[in-house]
Structures are given as structure tokens and as C-alpha cells.
N, C-alpha and C positions, 0 to 999 in steps of 0.2 A: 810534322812530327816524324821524326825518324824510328821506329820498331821492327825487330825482325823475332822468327820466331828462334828461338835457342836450344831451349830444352824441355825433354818430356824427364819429371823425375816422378819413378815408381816407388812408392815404401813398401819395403820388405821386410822381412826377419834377419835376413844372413846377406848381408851386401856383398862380402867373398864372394859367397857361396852361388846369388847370382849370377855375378861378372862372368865368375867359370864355366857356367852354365851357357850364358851365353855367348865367348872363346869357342867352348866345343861343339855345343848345337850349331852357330851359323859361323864362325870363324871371326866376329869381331873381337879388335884388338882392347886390351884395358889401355884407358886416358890417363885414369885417375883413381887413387884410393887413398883416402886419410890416414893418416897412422892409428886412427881410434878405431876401423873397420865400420867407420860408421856412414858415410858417404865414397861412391864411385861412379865414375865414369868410362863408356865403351867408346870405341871410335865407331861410329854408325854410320855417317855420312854427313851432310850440312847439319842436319838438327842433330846433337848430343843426346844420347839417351842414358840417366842420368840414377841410382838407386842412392836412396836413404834408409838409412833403421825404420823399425816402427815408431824408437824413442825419439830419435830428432824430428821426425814428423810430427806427432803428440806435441814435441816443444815448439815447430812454425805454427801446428793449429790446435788452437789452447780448448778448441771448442770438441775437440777430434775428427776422424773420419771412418770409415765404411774400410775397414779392411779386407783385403781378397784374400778369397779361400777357397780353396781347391775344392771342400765338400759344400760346396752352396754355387748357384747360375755363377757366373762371371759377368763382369762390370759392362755396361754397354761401349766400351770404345775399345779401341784395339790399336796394334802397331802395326803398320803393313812394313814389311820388307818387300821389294820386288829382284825379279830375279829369272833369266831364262831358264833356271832348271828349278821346275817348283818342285816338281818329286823327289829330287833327288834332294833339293834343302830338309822337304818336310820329311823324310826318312832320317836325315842327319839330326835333326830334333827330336825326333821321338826314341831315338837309341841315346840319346842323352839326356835323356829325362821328361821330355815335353809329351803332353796328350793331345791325341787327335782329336777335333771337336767334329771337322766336317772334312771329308776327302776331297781330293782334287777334282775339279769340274770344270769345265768352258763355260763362261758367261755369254749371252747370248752374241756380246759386241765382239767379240773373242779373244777376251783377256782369262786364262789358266788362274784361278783363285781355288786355296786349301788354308784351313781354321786349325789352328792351333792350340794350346792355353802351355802358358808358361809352366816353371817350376812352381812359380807362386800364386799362378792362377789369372793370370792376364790373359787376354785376345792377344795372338800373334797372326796377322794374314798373312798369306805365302804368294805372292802374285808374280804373272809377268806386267810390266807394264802395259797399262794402256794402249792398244794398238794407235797409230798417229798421233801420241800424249807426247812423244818420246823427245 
């Protein structure tokens, strides 16, 4: 069986509104946007990372879902970006709209990890990679 992984896709409110979000905050490029604003796509790296409406989501899942929100916990999973400069990504997000969940700290194995939450309420991690991951 041949599978790989492709895309992580968020529902949102404002799929634009997103994409821009994430352009400014971390500098990914926009892939893709529908003429309807209702799906898009960022250039992130091998996996796509991928926003739909809240409407076309409701219409993939008829049964619905747990929408994120800013004034309630955030969802248990997250994005990691990694990156040699984490303070200075995670400063570049939070002047464009992102909240700090948890600051910058050395993990014991000594990888630089800092928590984020999107405009819409997502985990965003801030890391370097892995030391010997690389």
C-alpha cells in the first residue's frame, strides 16, 4: 500500500483571513484559494497545511464537529514549525495576532520549544529541531 501523509486541513471562520495571518506571522507563501474564499492552502513544507469554512466542513461532516475557540482550552494537538530562531518567530506571531500559551524554554534533550494559539485558536509549537533528528 502506497500512503503518505499530505494535509493537515483547519476549519475556520475566515479562510483569507487566515492564510494572512499566517504570510505575516511566520512568512508562509499562499498555495491556493478558491474563488468562493472558502478553501486554501499555505506553502508549509512537505505536508500542506490546508484551511476550510466552518460551512464546507459541516458539509464533509454531516454529523459536525468541536469547533476552536479562542475563549475555551484549545484542542489537544498542535502544529510544530521548527526553526533556529524560536524567539524571534514567536515574537513575529504574537505582533500579528497570535497568543502566547507558554514561553520559550530548553527541553531537557535540548531542543528550544515555545506554545502558541493561532488567530483561531489552534496549538502552534515554536521549536528548534531535534538535536541529532536533523
Amino acid at each position: 500500500m502506497d500512503i503518505q501523509y499530505a494535509y493537515t486541513i483547519l476549519y475556520v471562520k475566515d479562510v483569507p483571513g487566515t492564510i494572512e495571518f499566517y504570510k505575516k506571522a511566520f512568512g508562509f507563501e499562499e498555495k491556493f484559494l478558491t474563488p468562493e474564499n472558502d478553501y486554501g492552502e499555505i506553502i508549509s513544507g512537505h505536508t500542506t497545511i490546508a484551511f476550510a469554512n466552518l460551512e464546507l466542513g459541516n458539509s464533509n461532516l454531516k454529523k459536525g464537529f468541536a469547533e476552536s475557540n479562542l475563549s475555551e482550552k484549545p484542542f489537544g494537538i498542535e502544529l510544530a514549525f521548527t526553526t533556529s530562531e524560536v524567539e524571534k518567530v514567536m515574537d513575529s506571531a504574537i505582533a500579528n495576532g497570535a497568543i502566547c500559551l507558554e514561553e520559550t524554554v530548553t527541553k531537557p534533550w535540548g531542543q528550544k520549544v515555545g506554545y502558541l494559539r493561532d488567530v483561531n485558536g489552534f496549538i502552534i509549537e515554536i521549536c528548534t529541531p531535534i538535536p541529532n533528528q536533523e
